[in-house]
N, C-alpha and C positions, 0 to 999 in steps of 0.2 A: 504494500500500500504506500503511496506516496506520501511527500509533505506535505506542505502549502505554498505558496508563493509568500509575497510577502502582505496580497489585503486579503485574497478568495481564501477559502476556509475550505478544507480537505475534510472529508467525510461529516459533514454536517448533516445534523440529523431534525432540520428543520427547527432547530432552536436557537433563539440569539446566541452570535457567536459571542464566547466570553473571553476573558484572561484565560492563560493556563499556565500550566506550570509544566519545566521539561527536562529533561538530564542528558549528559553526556558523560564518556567512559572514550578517554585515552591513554594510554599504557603502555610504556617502552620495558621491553628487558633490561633496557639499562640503568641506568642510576639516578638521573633526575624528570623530574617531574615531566607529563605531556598534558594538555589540554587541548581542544575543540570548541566549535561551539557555533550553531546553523538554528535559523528559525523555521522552525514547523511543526507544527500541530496542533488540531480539530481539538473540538472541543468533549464535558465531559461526559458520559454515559457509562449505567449503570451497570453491573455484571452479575450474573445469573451463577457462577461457580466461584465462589470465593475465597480468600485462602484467610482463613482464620487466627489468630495468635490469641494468647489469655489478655485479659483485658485487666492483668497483674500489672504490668508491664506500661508505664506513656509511651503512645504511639503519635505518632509524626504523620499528616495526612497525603500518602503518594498513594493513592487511587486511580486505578486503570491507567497503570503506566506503560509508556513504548520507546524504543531508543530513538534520541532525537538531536539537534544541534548537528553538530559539524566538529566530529572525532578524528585528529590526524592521527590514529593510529589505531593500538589492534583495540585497548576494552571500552565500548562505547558510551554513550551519553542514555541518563531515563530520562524520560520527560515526568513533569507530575503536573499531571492537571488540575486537582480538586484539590491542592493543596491551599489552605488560608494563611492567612496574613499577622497568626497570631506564637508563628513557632519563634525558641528560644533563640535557636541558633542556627547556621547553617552551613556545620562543618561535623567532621565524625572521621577520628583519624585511628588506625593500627599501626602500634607502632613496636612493628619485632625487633628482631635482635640483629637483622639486618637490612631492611626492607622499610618505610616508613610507606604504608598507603595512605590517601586520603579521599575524602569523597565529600565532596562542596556544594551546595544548592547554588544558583542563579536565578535571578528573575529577568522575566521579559513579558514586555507588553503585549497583547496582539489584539488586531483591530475586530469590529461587532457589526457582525451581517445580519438583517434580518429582514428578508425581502417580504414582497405580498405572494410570492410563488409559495415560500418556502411555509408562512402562515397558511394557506390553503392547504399545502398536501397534508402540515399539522395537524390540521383539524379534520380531512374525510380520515388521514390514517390512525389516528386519534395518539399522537405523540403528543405528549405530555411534560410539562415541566414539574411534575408531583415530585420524581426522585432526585433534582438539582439541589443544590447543597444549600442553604439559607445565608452562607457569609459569603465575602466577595473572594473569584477563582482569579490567581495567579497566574502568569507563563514563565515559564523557567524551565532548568534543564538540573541534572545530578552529574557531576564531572569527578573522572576518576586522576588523579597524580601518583605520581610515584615516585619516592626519593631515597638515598641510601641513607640508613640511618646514622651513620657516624658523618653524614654532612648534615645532619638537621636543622643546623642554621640555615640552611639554601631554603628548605621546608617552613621555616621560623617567618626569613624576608619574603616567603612567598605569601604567606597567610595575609601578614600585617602588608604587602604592595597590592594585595585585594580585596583587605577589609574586611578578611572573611570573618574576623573575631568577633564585628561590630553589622554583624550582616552584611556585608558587601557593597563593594562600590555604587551598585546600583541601589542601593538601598535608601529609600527617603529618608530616612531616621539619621542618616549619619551624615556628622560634619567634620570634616578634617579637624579642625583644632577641639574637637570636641572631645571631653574626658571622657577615660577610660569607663565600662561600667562595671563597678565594684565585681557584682553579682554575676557578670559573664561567666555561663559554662559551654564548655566544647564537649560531647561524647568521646569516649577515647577507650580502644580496648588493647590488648597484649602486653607484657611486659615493661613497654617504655612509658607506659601511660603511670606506670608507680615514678620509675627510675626519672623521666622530666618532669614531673609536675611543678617544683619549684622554677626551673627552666621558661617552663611558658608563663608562671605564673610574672616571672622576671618580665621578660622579654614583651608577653603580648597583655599584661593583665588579666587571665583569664582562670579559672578555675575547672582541670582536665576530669571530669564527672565517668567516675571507670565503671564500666561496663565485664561484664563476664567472657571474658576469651570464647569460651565453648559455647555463652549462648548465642552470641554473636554470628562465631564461625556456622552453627546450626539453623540460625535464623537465616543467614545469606545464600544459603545454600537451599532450603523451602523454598525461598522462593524464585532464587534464578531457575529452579528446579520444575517449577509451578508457573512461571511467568515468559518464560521461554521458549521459545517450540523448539529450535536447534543448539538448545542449554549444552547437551549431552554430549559426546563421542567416542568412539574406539582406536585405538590407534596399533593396527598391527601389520608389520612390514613395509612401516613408510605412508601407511595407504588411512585417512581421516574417512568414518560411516558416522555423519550424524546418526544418533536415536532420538526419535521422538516418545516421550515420555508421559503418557497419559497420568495426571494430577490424582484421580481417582484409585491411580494403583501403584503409587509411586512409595508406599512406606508399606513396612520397614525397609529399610538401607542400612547400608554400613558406609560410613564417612571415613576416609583417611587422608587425615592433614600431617603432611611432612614437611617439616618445618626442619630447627636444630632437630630436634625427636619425632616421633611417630607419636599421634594418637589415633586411636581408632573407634570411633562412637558410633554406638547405633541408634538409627533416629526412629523413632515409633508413631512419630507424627508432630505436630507445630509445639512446639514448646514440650517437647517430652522425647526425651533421650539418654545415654550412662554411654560412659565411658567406659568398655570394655576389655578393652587393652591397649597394648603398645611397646613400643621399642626405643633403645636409646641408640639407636643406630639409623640414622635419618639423614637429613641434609646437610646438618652440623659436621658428621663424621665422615662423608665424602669432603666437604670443603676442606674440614681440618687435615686430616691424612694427604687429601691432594696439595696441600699447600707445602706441609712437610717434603712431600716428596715429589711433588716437580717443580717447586718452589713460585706458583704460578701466585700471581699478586691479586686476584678475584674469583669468584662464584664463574661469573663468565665465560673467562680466560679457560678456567677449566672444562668445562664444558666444550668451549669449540677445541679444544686438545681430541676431545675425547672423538669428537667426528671422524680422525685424521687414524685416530687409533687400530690398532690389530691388538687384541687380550690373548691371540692364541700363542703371544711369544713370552705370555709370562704365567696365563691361567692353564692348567695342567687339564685337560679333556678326557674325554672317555678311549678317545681312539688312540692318545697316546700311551693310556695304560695297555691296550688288548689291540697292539700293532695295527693300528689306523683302521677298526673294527668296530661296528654296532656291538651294545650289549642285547641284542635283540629279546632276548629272554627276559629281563624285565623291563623291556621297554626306552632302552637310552640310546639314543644316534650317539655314532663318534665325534660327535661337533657339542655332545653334551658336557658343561661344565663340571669337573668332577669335583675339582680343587680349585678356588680362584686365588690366585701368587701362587700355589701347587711349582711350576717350575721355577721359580727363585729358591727354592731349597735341593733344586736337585743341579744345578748351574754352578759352575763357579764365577759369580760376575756379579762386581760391585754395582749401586743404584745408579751410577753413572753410565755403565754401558746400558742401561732399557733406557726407549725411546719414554722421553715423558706424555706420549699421546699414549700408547701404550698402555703404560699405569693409569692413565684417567680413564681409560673406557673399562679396562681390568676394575678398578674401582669402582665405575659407576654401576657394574653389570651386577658384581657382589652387593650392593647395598641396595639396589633394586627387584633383586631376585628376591632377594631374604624379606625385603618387607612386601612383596606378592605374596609370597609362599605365606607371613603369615596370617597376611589380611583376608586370604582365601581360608582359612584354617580354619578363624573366628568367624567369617559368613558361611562356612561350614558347621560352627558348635552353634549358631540362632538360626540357621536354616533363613539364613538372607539373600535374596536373588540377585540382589544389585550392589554393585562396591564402587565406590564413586572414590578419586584419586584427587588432592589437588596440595594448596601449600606451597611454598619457597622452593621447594626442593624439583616441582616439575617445571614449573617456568616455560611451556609449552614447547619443550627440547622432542624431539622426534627421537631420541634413543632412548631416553629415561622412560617415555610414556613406551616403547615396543618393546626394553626391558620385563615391566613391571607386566604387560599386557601376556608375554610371553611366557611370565611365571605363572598368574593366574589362570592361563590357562592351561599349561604341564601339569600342576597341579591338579585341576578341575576334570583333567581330563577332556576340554573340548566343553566342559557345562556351562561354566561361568566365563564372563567377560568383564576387563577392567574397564572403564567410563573414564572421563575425563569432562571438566569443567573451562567452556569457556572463559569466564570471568574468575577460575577460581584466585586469581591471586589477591582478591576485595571481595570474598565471602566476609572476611572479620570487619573489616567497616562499612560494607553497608549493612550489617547488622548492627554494628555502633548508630549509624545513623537511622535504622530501623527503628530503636530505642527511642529516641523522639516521640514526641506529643503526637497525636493525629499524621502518623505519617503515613496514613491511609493503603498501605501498599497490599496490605491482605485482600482488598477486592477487586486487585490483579487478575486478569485474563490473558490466557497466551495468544488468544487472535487480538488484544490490543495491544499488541507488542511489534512494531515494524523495526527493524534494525537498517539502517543508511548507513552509506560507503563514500563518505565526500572525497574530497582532494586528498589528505595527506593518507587514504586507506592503504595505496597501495605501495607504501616507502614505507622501507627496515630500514634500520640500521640509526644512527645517528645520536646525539646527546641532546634531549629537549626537557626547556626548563622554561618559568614565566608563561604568559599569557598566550593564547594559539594565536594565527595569524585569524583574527576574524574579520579584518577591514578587506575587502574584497580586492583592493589596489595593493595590499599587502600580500594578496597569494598571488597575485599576478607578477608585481614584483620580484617574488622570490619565484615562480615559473620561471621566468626570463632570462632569471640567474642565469641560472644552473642549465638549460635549455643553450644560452649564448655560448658556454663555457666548456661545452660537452664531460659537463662533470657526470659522475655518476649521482642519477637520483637518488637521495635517500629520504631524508625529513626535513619537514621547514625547521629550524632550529633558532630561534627567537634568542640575541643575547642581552643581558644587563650590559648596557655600559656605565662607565665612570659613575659611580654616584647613586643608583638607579637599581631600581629590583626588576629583571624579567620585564623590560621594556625596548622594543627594538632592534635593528642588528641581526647582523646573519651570521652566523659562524663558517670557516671554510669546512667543506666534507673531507675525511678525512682519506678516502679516495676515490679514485679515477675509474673510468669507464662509460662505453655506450648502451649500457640494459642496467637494468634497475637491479640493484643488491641482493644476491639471491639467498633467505636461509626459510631452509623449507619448512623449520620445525615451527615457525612463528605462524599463528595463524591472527588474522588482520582481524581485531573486534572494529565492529560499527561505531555507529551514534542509535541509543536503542530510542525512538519516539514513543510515546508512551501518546497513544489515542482511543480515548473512551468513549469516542463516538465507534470504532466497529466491531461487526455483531459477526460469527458465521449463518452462512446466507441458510435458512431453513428449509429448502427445500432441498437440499443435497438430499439422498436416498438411503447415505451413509458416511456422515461428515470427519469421521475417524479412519476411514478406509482410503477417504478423497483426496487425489492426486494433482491439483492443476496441470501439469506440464506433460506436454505431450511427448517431445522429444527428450533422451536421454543425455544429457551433456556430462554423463562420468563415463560416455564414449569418447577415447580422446580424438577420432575422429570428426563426430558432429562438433564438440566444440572447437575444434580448431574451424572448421567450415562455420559455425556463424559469427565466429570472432574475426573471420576472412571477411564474410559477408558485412559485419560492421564496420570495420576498416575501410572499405572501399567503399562503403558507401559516407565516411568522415569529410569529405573534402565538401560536397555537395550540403549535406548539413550546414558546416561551418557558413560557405558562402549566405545559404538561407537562412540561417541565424544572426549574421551581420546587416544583411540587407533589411531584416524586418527591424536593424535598430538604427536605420537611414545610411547604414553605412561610414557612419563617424569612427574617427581614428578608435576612439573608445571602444565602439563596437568592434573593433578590427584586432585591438590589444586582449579583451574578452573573449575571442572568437578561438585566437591563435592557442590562448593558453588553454580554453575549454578542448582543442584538438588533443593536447600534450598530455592534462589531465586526463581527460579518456583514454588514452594510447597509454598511459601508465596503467588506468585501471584494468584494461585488454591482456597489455603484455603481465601483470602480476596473475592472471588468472592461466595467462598459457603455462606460464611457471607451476603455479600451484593452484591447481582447477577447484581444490575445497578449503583456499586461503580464508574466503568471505562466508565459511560455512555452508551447507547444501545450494547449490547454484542450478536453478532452473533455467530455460530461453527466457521464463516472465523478468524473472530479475535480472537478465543480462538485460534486457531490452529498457529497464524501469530505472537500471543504473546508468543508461546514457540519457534519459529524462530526467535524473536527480543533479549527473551534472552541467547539464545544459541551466539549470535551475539556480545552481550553486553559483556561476556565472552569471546568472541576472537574464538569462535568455528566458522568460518565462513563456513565450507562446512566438517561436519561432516560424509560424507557417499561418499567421496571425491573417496578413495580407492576401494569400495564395487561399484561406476558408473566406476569408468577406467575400472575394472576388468570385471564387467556383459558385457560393450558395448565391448570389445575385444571378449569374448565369442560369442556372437551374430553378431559380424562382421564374426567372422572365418563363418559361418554356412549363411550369408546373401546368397552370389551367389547361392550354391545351392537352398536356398526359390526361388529366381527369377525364377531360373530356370522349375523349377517344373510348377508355378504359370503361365512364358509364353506357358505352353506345353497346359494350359484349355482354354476351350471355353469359350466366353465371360462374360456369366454369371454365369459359374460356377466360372468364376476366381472374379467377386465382391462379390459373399458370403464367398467364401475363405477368401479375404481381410478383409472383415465385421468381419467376423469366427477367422481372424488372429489376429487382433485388439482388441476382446475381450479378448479372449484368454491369449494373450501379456499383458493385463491390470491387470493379474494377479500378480506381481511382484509391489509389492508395499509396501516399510518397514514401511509405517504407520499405516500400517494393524497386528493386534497381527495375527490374520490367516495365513498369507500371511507369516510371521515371521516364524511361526510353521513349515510352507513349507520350506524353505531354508534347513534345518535342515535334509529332505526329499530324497533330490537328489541336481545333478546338473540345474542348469539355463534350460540350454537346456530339459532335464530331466522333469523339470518342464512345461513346454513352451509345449512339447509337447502330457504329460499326461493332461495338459487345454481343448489344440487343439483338443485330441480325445474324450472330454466329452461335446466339443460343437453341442450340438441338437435343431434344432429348433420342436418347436417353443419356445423362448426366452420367458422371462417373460414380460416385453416389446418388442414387435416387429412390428417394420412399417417397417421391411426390402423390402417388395414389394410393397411398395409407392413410397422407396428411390429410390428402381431398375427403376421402370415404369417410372421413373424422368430422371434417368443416363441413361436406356436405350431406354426407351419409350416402345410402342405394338404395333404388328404387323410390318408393312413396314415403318411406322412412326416415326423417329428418332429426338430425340428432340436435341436442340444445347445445346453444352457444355457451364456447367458455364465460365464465365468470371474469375475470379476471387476466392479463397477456400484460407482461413484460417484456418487453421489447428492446435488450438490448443494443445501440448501434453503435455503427463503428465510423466512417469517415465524414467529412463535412461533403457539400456540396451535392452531386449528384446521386451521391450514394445514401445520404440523408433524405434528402427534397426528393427526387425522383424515384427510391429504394424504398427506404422504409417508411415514408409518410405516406406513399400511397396504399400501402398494406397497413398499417394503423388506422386508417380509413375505412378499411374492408370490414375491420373487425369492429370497428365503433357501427358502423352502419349493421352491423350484424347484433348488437345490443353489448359487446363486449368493453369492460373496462379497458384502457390503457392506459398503460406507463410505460412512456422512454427512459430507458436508464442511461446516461450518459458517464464520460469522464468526471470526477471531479476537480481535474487537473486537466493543460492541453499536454497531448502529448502528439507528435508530428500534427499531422492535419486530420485526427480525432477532432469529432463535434464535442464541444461539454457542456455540462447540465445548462453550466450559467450561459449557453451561447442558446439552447436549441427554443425559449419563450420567444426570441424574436422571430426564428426562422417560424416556429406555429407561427404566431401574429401574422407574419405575411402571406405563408399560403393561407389562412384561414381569409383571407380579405377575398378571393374567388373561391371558396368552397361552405356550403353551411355545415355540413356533417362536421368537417373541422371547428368552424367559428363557434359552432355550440356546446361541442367536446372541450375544447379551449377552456371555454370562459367556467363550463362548470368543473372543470379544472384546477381554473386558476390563474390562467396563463395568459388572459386578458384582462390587464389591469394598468392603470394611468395611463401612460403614454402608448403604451400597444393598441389599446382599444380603437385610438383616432384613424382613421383613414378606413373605417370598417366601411363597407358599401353592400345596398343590398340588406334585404327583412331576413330576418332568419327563424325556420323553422319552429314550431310547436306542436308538430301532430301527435309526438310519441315522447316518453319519460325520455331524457338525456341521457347518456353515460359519459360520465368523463374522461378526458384526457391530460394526463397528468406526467409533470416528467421530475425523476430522483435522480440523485447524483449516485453514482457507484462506491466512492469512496477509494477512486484507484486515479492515477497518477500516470499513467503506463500506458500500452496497446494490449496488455493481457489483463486478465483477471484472474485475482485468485478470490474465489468465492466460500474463505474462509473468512476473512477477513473486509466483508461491505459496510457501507456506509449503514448508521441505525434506520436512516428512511427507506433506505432499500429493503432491508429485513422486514420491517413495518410493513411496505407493500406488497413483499411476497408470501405473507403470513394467506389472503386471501387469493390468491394468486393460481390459476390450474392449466396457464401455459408459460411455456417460457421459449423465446424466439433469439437463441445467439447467432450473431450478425458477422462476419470480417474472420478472414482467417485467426487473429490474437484470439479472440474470444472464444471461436469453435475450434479451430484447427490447433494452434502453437498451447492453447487452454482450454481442456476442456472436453477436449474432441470425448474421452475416455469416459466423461462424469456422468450418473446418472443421477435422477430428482424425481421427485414424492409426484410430479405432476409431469404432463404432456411435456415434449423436451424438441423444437425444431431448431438443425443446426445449418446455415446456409453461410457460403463460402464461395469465392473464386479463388482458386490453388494461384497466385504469383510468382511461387519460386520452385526452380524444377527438383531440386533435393527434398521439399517436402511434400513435394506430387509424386515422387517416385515413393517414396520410402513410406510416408502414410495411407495413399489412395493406392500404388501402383498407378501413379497416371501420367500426366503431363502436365506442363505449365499451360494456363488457363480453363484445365480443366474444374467442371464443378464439383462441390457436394450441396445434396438436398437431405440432410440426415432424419427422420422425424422416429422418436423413441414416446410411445406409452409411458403415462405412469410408472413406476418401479412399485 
């Protein structure tokens, strides 16, 4: 699901848009602090599966949260929407023994829509402002940092350069020369939070209010657990399998945090859990031992050793005891560890002749095995299915996590599998900042959870500290850089200069190269937006089973082909994205970097295809609309939709007209004929592109129309007919209700789908068009398609009357109406919802609340454009009648899903389920 722009409002569910609140999560392995930070997101709504805490505990109000802002790295940003205006504080730090996280509220404003469109559909679908919260809603975001703890002062001048102590820069209350307040507390859990307390109480005036390590670490983990769809992972042989993790069945667990030491707790559900074992053989004892002995000067250091490493020249194996032989009797390959250092006692060779990679990975292998083997041991004595892994010690390394995954499962025998946690390395403070008054987070939903990939997603590597690059001239700037320089991309990197905390400055990268900094074990967290306006769409058949994407992109075939396909079609974007902003230098400087920016996001995925977590074609397609967005291009084909739908208005009446002179069933193939037809007009298409170039619109539109032949390459059109019209004398009743998904502006709107919205209102049927919430290429959206009605309704009544009892004729639309309109039969209306998507796909877990609303009554559903049917969807079945109509554009997905050709059709129509 998308953001927002910066006025239109993203999944609005026909309620004044409010304040909200939002978060962001940046996160380096390295040692100092990252931050983000981007505007978007809808406003708040209620959640139907809640996630609970005892109400022992002040809670902090982050309600129906989704990652949000503008994350330059990997752990993203929440948003909090329903958060009030009355919390203490707005920081929450853990602070280990070597690791300082923190986790920061911000606020931000966002503007208040409330059209006469949106009061109409309110009130027939009967959304309600009964469960809106009585104090005034915030925008803001949750921003994750990270600093090493023996620099704490960098942590110290970060807090006091943004006011976090005193609420934040952005905060009314606070005035520079304003005194400290006595009574100030910060949340704060792990060990540092005893050891500094005097420290900050020095430095920042504040009183550090400690919190419980474990309930902390157990609270953040419910709910990234519960709040996340792609929380989870397996990590074995290199190769990242999101799990998705049903909330309903998610306890008990076994949690293991490796830190300096192992604990291992089992969680039995929200606020109830024990510590059941552990090891003092953890993170501590790899760093320590590897320091000793390859006298490496970081946690890091060590770790990339360990890459480079071979253990078989100093760990003594199976195949070396039983002359390079399985012990096949009870089970042990000769590659099986028998002894790890095992061959330093049979050697005669000082620590100087082993390679010090050698010893780290020998090190890391032994201290990962032993705490698999006995995490498995203990979800063996409670009969626990799931072991979730996180802590200091994994740091998202690709050997640690294939280690430990590799024990659990020698052990298990093949039963069990180790997990891993996205965010685990700020489990313990956002549970410090869980602890908070009203932080509303328990009535989190995983489909109100969106995670964005801005600018700095797709750079590793680098040292970031201070404030993100949020001024938009500031990441263009630092594009340019590094772009001019042929440096190697890594991270924007923000420095203090003279005088100054985390203000300005670039630091030079510390090297060289033409591809972006490759380390595979890093997987790249978002910006999580937290939107409590979306619902799963209810009429899915099976909304836990439901797949949006149609094509497989963990073939690394298809994805290299539509990574192909987006590349080559960059350049043409680019230019249409400048030109709809007059083509000013500005536009030309925004344009250039938006190419770079993409082309990093492209090539970091050819790298590592599950960097951004499960990656369907929806979200490749949704990620070059977030950053066309992030650049300021909000409605790049802005020009190219006014222009097409003026054409295809001039030419509407007479379609009608033609269309009332058929008989009845010739005039629903026509329609059928029309709609395909019409679907040819699509700028995401290089095809369709080529066409333009061809003739005019019209031109086009009707050299379609006359190559339409049945039989289609899909075709249930005489399933759909025998349905709409029935056989013989036998007429069946008209649907209730039709959603009307559409997909392009112009011909394909006006001349597609409104003449078939027509059919069906003339037939007594409800509709609703459901559009874009967002533009995305030359998609129609909700907030464009009132006019487009207005105008064909001025030659048609069926429309004019549908309209108005609607909705969709109000103030300024209504004038230029010509012509008495109808009264002989009750109205049905026509009404149109925003989707709640941003994109050319849909995923129909995650809609707008008005759309859910409308489809509650709903007993057809009509997806439109290849996104919607074909790239989404094609697979999905629904509680109600299901037509999927399509013109195939691109010949890879006419071979591969239809067996057809480019321009062939589909007419899909599916029964009830």
């Amino acid at each position: 699901m998308a953001g927002l722009r910066e006025d239109p409002v993203l999944g609005i569910d026909g309620i004044k848009r409010e304040k909200e609140l939002g978060t962001e999560v940046n996160t380096k392995a390295e040692d100092k602090g990252v931050e983000s930070e981007r505007d978007m997101a809808p406003p708040p709504h209620p959640s139907t599966t809640s996630i609970h805490r005892s109400g022992s505990r002040p809670q902090l109000d982050l309600s129906k949260a989704a990652i949000q802002g503008n994350s330059e790295e990997r752990d993203p940003t929440i948003l909090l929407p329903n958060q009030s205006d009355d919390i203490s504080s707005h920081l929450s730090l853990d602070i280990g023994g070597s690791l300082i996280k923190l986790v920061y509220f911000s606020r931000h404003e966002q503007y208040s829509i409330d059209d006469e469109r949106k009061k109409s559909v309110k009130e027939r679908l009967g959304i309600s402002n009964g469960n809106r919260r009585n104090y005034p809603i915030l925008g803001g975001r949750l921003h994750f940092v990270k600093f090493e703890t023996h620099k704490i002062n960098e942590c110290l001048d970060f807090i006091y350069s943004k006011q976090l102590h005193r609420g934040g820069i952005d905060s009314q209350s606070w005035l520079p020369d304003a005194p400290p307040n006595e009574n100030a507390i910060i949340k704060a859990t792990g060990g540092g939070a005893y050891k500094y307390t005097d420290l900050f109480k020095q430095r920042l005036g504040v009183t550090l209010d400690k919190e419980d390590e474990m309930d902390c670490l157990v609270a953040g983990a419910n709910f990234l657990l519960k709040a996340i769809r792609h929380e989870a992972f397996t990590h074995m042989e290199g190769q990242k399998k999101f799990v998705q993790i049903d909330p309903n069945e998610l306890f008990p667990y076994l949690l293991v945090n490796i830190g300096s030491g192992v604990s291992m707790i089992k969680v039995d559900g929200d606020g109830q859990f024990q510590r059941i074992s552990g090891t003092n053989v953890g993170g501590g004892t790899y760093w320590g031992l590897g320091r000793l002995l390859t006298k490496c000067k970081s946690f890091d250091e060590l770790l990339e050793l360990s890459q480079r490493g071979d253990n078989r020249t100093i760990d003594m194996l199976v195949g070396d005891i039983y002359g390079g032989m399985d012990y096949s009797k009870i089970g042990l390959s000769a590659s099986t560890i028998a002894s790890s250092f095992g061959k330093a006692i049979s050697e005669n060779k000082e620590l100087d002749d082993y390679r010090p990679e050698d010893i780290s990975l020998s090190l890391l292998r032994m201290i990962s095995y032993n705490i698999g083997q006995i995490a498995y041991l203990n979800a063996l004595r409670f009969g626990l299915k799931r072991i979730f892994f996180g802590g200091f010690f994994i740091r998202g390394h690709a050997y640690t996590m294939d280690t430990i995954s590799f024990a659990v499962q020698f052990w298990s025998q093949g039963e069990a599998q180790a997990m891993f946690l996205r965010h685990e390395g700020f489990l313990g403070a956002l549970g410090a900042f869980m602890s908070y008054e009203k932080h509303g987070l328990d009535d989190l939903m995983v489909h109100q959870l969106v995670e964005r990939f801005p600018m700095g997603a797709p750079y590793t590597g680098g040292n970031i500290h201070g404030p993100p690059l949020g001024d938009l001239n500031e990441k263009i700037s630092w594009m340019e850089k590094f772009v001019q320089k042929g440096t190697e991309i890594i991270a924007p990197v923000p420095m203090a200069p003279h005088g100054t905390t985390g203000l300005g400055g670039f630091e030079v990268p510390s090297s060289k190269g033409g591809t972006l900094r490759s380390d595979a074990s890093t997987l790249n967290i978002g910006v999580l937006h937290l939107v409590p306006t979306l619902e799963v769409f209810p009429l899915l058949a099976d909304a836990k089973t439901y797949e949006p994407n149609t094509i497989d992109l963990t073939d690394p075939s298809e994805l290299e082909y539509w990574i192909t396909v987006l590349s080559e079609h960059l350049p043409n974007l680019v230019d249409i994205a400048v030109a709809s902003e007059g083509g000013t230098d500005d536009a030309k400087r925004r344009g250039d970097a938006f190419a770079h920016a993409f082309s990093a996001h492209l090539a970091r995925l050819i790298e590592d295809p599950a960097a951004y977590g499960k990656l369907g074609l929806a979200n490749l397609l949704e990620l070059r609309e977030d950053c066309l967005r992030e650049f300021q291009f909000v409605d790049a084909y802005r020009s190219i939709k006014q222009r097409e739908n003026e054409a295809s208005l001039a030419v509407l009446s007479d379609l009608l007209t033609e269309l009332d002179g058929m008989r009845e069933e010739v005039r629903l193939v026509t329609l059928i004929e029309g709609v395909l037809a019409a679907n040819i007009f699509d700028w995401g298409s290089r095809a369709c592109v080529d066409l333009y170039h061809k003739g005019t619109i019209i031109e086009i539109y009707r050299m379609s129309r006359d190559k339409m032949q049945r039989p289609w390459r899909v075709d249930d059109f005489d399933v759909f007919k025998e349905r709409m019209l029935g056989s013989g004398d036998e007429k069946p009743p008209p649907h209730k209700r039709a959603l009307l998904f559409v997909d392009n502006s112009g011909a394909d709107v006006v001349l597609g789908m409104l003449p078939l919205a027509r059919e069906l209102l003339r037939r007594g049927t409800e509709v609703v068009l459901v559009a874009n919430s967002l533009p995305a290429l030359n998609d129609i959206t909700a907030m464009e398609l009132p006019a487009i009605v207005a105008e064909a309704a001025k030659h048609c009544d069926i429309l004019r009357s549908a309209a108005e009892a609607g909705g969709l004729l109000v103030d300024a639309m209504v004038s230029g109406l010509d012509g008495p309109k109808e009264n002989s039969s009750p109205v049905v209306p026509l009404m149109v919802v925003e989707n709640g998507c941003g994109g050319p796909c849909i995923d129909l877990r995650q809609v707008s609340s008005e759309l859910a609303a409308a489809a509650k009554d709903a007993d057809l559903i009509i997806l439109e454009g290849m996104g919607r049917s074909l790239h989404t969807n094609f697979n999905a079945r629904f509680k109600c009648d299901a037509l999927k109509l399509a013109m195939v554009k691109n010949h890879r997905l006419a071979k591969n899903l239809i067996n057809g050709n480019i321009y062939d059709c589909v007419c899909r129509y599916e029964p009830a389920s």
